[in-house]
Each structure stands twice: as structure tokens, then as C-alpha cells.
MARVEXVO-449558 format. One record per residue (C-alpha): residue number from 1; z, x, y. Coordinates in Angstrom, 3 decimals. Layout:
N
R num       pz       px       py
R NUM        Z        X        Y
...
This chain:
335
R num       pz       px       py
R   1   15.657   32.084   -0.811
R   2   16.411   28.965   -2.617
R   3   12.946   26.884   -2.026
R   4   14.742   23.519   -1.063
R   5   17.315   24.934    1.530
R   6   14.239   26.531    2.815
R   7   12.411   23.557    3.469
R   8   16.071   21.430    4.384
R   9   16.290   25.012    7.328
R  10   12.449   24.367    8.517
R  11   12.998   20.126    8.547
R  12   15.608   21.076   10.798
R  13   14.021   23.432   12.977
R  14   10.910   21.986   13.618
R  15   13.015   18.603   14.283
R  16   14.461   20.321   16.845
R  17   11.484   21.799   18.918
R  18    9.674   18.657   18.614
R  19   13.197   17.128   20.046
R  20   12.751   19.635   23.485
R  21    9.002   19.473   23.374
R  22    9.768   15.415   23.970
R  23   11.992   15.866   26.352
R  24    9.279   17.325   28.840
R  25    6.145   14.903   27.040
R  26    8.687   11.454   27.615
R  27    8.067   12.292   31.192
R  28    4.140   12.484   31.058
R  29    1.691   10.154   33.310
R  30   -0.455    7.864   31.722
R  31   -3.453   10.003   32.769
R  32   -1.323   12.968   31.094
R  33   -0.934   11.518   27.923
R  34   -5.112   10.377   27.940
R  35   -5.857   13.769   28.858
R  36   -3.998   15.253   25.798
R  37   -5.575   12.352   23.284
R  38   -9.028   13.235   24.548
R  39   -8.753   16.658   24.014
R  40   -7.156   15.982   19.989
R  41  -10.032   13.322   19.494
R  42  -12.612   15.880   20.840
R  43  -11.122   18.627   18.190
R  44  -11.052   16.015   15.152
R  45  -14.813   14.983   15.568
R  46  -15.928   18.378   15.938
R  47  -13.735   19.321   12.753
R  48  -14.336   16.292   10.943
R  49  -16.613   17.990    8.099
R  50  -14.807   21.421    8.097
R  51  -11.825   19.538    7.380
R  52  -12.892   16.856    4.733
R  53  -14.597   19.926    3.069
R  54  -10.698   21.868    2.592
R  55   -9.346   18.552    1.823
R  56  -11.885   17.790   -1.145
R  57  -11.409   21.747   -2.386
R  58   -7.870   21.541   -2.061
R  59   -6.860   18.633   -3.607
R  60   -9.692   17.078   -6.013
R  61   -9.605   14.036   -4.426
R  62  -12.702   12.374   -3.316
R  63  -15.963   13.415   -1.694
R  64  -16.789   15.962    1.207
R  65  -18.992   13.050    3.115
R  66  -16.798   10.295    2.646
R  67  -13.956   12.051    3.943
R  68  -15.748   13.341    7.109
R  69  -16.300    9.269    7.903
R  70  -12.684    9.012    7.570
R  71  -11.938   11.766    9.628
R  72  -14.435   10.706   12.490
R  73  -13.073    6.813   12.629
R  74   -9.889    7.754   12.933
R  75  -10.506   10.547   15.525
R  76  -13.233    8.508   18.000
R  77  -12.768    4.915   16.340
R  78   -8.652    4.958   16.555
R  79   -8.678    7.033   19.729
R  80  -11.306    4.500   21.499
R  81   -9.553    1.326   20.061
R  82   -5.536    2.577   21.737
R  83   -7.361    4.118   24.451
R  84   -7.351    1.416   27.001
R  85   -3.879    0.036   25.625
R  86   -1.167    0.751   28.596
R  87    2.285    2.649   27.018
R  88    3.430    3.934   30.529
R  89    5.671    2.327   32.877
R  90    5.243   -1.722   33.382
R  91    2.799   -2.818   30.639
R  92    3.215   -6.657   31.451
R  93    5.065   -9.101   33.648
R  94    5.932  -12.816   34.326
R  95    6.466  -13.343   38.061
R  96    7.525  -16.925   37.208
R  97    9.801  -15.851   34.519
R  98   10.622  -12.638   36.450
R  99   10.433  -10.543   32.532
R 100    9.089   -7.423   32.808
R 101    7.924   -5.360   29.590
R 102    8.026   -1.331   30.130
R 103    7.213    1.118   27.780
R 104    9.157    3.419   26.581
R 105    9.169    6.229   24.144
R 106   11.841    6.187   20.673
R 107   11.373   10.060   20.160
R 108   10.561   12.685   16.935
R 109    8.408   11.000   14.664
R 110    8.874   11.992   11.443
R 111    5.374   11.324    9.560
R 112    4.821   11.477    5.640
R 113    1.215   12.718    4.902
R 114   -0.274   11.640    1.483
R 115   -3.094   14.095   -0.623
R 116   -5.437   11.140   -0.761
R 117   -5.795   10.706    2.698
R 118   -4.369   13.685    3.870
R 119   -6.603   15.106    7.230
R 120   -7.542   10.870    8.739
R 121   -4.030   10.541    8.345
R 122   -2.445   13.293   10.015
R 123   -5.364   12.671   12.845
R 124   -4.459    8.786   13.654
R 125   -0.975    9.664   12.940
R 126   -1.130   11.806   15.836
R 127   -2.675    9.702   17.954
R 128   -0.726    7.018   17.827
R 129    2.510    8.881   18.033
R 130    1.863   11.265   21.618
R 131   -0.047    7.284   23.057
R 132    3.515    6.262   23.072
R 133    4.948    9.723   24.505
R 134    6.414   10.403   21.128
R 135    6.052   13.713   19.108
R 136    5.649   14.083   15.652
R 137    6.472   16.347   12.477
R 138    4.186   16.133    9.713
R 139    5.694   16.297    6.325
R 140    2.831   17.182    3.662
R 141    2.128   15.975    0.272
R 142    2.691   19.347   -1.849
R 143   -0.882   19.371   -3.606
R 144   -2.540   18.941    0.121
R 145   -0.358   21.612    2.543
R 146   -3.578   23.867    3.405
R 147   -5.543   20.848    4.307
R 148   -2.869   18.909    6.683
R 149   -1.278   21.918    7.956
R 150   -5.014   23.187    9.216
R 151   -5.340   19.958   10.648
R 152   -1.695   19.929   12.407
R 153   -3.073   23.673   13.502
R 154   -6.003   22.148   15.276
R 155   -4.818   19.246   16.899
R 156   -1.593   20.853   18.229
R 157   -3.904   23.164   19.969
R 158   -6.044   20.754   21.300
R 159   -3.046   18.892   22.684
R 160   -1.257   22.383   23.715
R 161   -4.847   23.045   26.211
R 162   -4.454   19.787   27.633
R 163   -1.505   20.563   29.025
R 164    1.479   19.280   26.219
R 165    4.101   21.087   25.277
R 166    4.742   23.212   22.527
R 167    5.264   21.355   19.273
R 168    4.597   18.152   20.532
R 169    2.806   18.350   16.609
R 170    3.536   20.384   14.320
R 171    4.028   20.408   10.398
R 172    6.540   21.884    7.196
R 173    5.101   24.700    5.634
R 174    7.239   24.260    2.434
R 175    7.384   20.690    2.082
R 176    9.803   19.397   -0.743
R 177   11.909   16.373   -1.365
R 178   14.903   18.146    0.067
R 179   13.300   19.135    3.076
R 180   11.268   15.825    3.448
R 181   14.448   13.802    3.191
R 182   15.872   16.403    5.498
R 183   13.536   15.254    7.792
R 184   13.422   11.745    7.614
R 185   17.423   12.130    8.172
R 186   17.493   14.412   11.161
R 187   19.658   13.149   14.167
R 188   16.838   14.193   16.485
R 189   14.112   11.567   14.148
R 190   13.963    7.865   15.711
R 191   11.567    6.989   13.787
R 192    9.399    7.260    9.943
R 193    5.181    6.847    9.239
R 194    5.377    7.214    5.241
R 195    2.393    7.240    3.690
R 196    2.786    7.582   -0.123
R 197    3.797    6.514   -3.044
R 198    6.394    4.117   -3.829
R 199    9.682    6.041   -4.443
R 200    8.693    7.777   -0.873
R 201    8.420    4.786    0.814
R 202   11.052    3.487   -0.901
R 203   13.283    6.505    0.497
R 204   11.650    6.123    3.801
R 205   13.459    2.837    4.282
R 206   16.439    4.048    3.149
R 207   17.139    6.275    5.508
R 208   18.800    4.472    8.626
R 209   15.990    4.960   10.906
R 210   12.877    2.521   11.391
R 211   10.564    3.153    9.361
R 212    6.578    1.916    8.501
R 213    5.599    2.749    5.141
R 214    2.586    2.589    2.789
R 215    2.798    2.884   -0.244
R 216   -0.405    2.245   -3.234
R 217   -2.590   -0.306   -3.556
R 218   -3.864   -2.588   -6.223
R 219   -6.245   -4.630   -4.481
R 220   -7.821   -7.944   -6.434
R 221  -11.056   -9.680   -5.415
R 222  -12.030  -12.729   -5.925
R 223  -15.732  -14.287   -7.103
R 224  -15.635  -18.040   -6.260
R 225  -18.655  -20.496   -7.824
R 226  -20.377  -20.647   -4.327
R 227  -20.484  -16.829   -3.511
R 228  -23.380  -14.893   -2.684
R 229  -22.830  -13.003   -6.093
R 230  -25.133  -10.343   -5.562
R 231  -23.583   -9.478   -1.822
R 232  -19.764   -9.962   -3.372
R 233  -20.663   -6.996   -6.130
R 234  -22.370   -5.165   -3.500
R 235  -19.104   -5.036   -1.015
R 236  -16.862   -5.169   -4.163
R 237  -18.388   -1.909   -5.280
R 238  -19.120    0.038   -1.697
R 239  -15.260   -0.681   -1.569
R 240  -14.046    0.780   -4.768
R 241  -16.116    3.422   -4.788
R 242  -16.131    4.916   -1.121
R 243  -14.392    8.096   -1.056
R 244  -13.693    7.460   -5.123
R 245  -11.682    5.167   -4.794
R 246   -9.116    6.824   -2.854
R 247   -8.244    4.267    0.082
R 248   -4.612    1.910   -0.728
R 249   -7.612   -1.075    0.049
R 250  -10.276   -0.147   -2.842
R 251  -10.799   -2.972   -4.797
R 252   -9.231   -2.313   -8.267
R 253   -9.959   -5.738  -10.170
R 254  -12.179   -8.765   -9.772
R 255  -11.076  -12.413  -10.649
R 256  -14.701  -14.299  -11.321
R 257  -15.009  -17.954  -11.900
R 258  -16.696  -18.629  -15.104
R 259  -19.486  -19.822  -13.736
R 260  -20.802  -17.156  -12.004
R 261  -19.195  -14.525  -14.547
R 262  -22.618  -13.680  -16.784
R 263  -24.264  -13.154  -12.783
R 264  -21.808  -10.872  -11.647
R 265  -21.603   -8.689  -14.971
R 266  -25.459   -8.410  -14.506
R 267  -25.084   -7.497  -11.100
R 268  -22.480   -5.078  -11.402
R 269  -25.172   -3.335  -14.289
R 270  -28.266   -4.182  -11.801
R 271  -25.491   -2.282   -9.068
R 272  -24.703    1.210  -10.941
R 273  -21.536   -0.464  -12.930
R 274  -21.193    0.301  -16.156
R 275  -19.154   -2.226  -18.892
R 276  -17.712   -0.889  -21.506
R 277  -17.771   -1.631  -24.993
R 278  -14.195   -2.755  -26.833
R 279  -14.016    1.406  -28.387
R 280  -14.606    2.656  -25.135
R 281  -12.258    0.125  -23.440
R 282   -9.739    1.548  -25.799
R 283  -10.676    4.840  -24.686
R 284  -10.233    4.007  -21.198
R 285   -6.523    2.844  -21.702
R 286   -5.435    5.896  -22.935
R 287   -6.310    7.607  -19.682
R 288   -5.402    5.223  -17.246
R 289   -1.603    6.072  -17.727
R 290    0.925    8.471  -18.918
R 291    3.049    8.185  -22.312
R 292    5.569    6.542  -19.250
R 293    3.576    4.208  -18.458
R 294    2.562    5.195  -15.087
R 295   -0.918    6.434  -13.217
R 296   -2.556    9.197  -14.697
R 297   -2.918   10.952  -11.175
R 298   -5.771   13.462  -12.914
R 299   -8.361   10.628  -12.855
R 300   -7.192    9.718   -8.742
R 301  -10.075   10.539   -6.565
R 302  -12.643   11.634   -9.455
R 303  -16.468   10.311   -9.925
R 304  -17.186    7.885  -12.653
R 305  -19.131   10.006  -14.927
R 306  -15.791   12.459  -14.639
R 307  -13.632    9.643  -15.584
R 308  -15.441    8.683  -18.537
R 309  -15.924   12.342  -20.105
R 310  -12.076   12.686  -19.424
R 311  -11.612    9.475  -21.824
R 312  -14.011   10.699  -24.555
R 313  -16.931    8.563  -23.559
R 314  -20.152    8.885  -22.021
R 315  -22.132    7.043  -18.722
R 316  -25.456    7.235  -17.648
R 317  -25.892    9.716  -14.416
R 318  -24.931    8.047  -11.350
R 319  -22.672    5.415  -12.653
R 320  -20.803    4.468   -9.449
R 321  -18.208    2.590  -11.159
R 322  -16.609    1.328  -14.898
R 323  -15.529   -1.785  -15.679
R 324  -13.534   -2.956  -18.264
R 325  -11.917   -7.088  -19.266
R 326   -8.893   -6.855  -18.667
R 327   -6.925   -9.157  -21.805
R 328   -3.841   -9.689  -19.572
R 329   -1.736   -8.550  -16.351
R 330    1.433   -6.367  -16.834
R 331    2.376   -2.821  -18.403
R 332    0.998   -3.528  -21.599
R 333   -2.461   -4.206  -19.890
R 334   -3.222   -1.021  -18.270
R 335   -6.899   -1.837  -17.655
């Protein structure tokens, strides 16, 4: 069978069942619904490593022990921060005004799971989706099916023993554009959580249904005259190089006043940077991006030391980070 109409056949389906599994959750108490995120929070801590571990084999991206942190905030830090927010029935009211806000549910979620992120994502995803009574249908990023699909197994069964119904979660086993779009499409969606890159998003929005979408990051920093140079580097560098880089908000380029610009090169040295020469610079640019301009995804997610025998260069052991000038902003600058 043709792969696409296969995945277009299981969008549909499993848009569907989450459809009649909503039909019974939309009626759930509030203590229901807490009972079923308690459960799905409980499963995601105790899974958090197993999880991060598939995620790192599967896709390349990142490291086993940052991705467990990611995995545990959004399973006990998300879950604790919605937990005492009220999505059932009368949520506010003003007597004087006589306006009363009640909550109500839109529906099938249909959420877009990215390989960079993939378990956290599918984890507060969830969450946030059966808080408001919703259910949800996770769409996987090709290169990370294993990983979100085990995770979709979990939590579905966690939710399933406290007492939701079937396919309140579930996830696409043969994820393609066609079936994603599919998806996103469905009469039975209300409403999109892309997480992705840009033409995703970009088709995410262009689907006639609300949507909230993510798409990359290219996050600047700033070193002003009067900052604490040494602490800027420091959270400069814990940012970009926490789970390698793989978070939309890693810092990917630092503005510096020129008076403290000779501190903060010696601090990103002092700091396990290392600057590279003009040839290696060169280097660098060729593996940044494609013949077409655009990301070389094979250096997404990878150490520094990786990164830099990829280009054709070497970097002492535990470099956490390489830094380049960057002559200008635009295509033709790809540092």
C-alpha cells in the first residue's frame, strides 16, 4: 500500500477515536481529569531516563541526561504549575458585572511532535491538552517515531488506568506529510500544537483551524559595558550548550560591546569555548549549511568536539562550545 494514503487512512482513523473518546472525556469532573494527569505525570517521571535514553539512540540529537531533565520538568514541573488552574465548569465571575467565564473543551487536538524535543514534548503536550478535557493525536517527526510513539504508549496507559477513555492519546505510526496534513485537516480536529520547523508551522496555520506553532530559533544575547561578564558567559554558555544545543531558546550568537569584548573572549576560553582561527572559521562555514543554503541538520544536537572533526578541524577534549566572528548578518554570513 501506497505509504502516503496509508498514513492520510490512519490520520483519519485515529481522528476519529480520539473524536468518541472526547465525547465521554468532555464530560469528566474536575477531580476526573486530576486523577488522569496524576497518573500520566507519575508514568513520565518514572520513565523520564528510559525515555531520553531511546530518544538520544534514536535520533542523534542531544544527551541522555539532559533529556531526562527535560522529560522530568515537563512531567512534575508542567503538571504542578496547571495543576491548581480550574478548566471545569465556572472558572471566574463578576457578581457586579453579572459575567461569568466557564470552561469549556474545543475537541481533537492535533499535535506536531519535533525529533529535537521529541519525548518533553509529547509529555506537556499531553498534559495540557486532557487539563482542558481535550484529546490529542500525536503526529511524529519521521527520524523520532520509536521514541514519541513509546512515549504516547506510556502515557495513554497511564491515563487509560485512571479511568479515561480509550484514545484519549494516541499517535500515527506512519507519519508523512500527507498524513500529517491529513490530520491537521480532519473535520473532527479543532485545534493544532506544531512544533517544528518553519514550512510545518507554516502549514499549521494554513489549515483553517487554530493553531499554536513553533517553529526554530535563533536566539541573540547581548553583553552590555556594565555586565557581570564572567556570569553573562557562564548563562550564555549553560544555555547553548544544555542538551547540545537543541532547545528553539539556546543562545546562537552574542552581541558584546567593545568594551568588554577582549573580557568575554577570555572568558568564553577560561569557560570551555573555543575561538577559532580565520582557516578554521572557513572550515566551519562549510558545515553550517547545505549547497541551498539552509541548516546542515547532521551537526543539530551533536557535541562540540563532533562538530569540529565533521568540519576538518580539531578542539581540545571537552570543548563545550565554538565560537566564531561573525563578518555580517544574512545568507552570505552563515556563521
Amino acid at each position: 500500500m501506497n505509504k502516503d494514503l496509508e498514513s492520510i487512512q490512519e490520520a483519519r482513523d485515529l481522528a476519529e477515536a480520539a473524536f468518541t473518546a472526547f465525547q465521554t472525556f468532555e464530560h469528566f469532573t474536575e477531580e476526573q481529569v486530576e486523577r488522569v494527569l496524576a497518573e500520566i505525570s507519575k508514568t513520565g517521571i518514572a520513565q523520564a531516563a528510559a525515555l531520553a535514553q531511546i530518544a538520544v539512540e534514536e535520533t542523534g540529537y542531544g544527551t541522555v541526561q539532559h533529556k531526562t531533565l527535560k522529560n522530568l520538568f515537563c512531567a512534575r514541573d508542567v503538571y504542578n504549575a496547571i495543576r491548581p488552574m480550574k478548566t471545569v465548569g465556572i472558572v471566574s465571575e463578576d457578581p457586579e458585572k453579572k459575567v461569568f467565564e466557564v470552561a469549556s473543551p474545543i475537541g481533537v487536538i492535533a499535535a506536531i511532535i519535533p525529533s529535537t524535543n521529541p519525548t518533553s514534548t509529547a509529555i506537556y503536550k499531553a498534559l495540557i491538552a486532557l487539563k482542558g478535557r481535550n484529546t490529542i493525536v500525536f503526529s511524529p517527526h519521521p527520524s523520532a517515531v520509536k521514541c514519541i510513539r513509546e512515549t504516547s504508549r506510556l502515557i495513554s496507559e497511564a491515563a487509560e488506568r485512571a479511568g479515561a477513555p480509550k484514545n484519549v492519546i494516541s499517535c500515527m505510526k506512519t507519519p508523512t506529510l500527507e498524513g500529517t496534513e491529513a490530520l491537521m485537516k480532519h473535520s473532527r480536529t479543532s485545534l493544532i500544537l506544531a512544533t517544528g520547523g518553519t514550512g510545518l508551522v507554516k502549514a499549521a496555520y494554513s489549515a483553517g483551524k487554530p493553531a499554536y506553532g513553533v517553529g526554530p530559533g535563533n536566539v541573540p544575547t547581548y553583553i552590555e559595558s556594565t555586565a557581570d561578564v564572567p556570569r553573562a558567559v557562564r548563562d550564555i554558555l549553560t544555555g547553548k550548550t544544555f542538551d547540545n544545543g537543541t532547545l528553539c531558546s539556546s543562545e546562537q550568537s552574542i552581541v558584546c560591546d567593545e568594551s568588554v569584548k577582549d573580557a568575554a573572549l577570555e572568558q568564553l576560553r577560561a569557560q570551555g569555548a573555543y575561538i577559532c582561527n580565520p582557516a578554521e572559521k572557513a572550515l566551519l562555514e562549510q558545515i553550517i549549511q547545505t549547497p541551498r543554503r539552509t541548516l546542515n541538520t547532521k551537526i543539530v544536537g551533536q557535541a562540540a568536539e563532533k562538530i569540529a572533526a565533521m568540519a576538518g578541524f580539531k578542539v581540545p577534549s571537552g570543548t563545550r562550545a565554538i565560537v566564531a566572528h561573525a563578518d555580517g548578518v544574512g545568507l552570505m554570513y552563515p556563521i
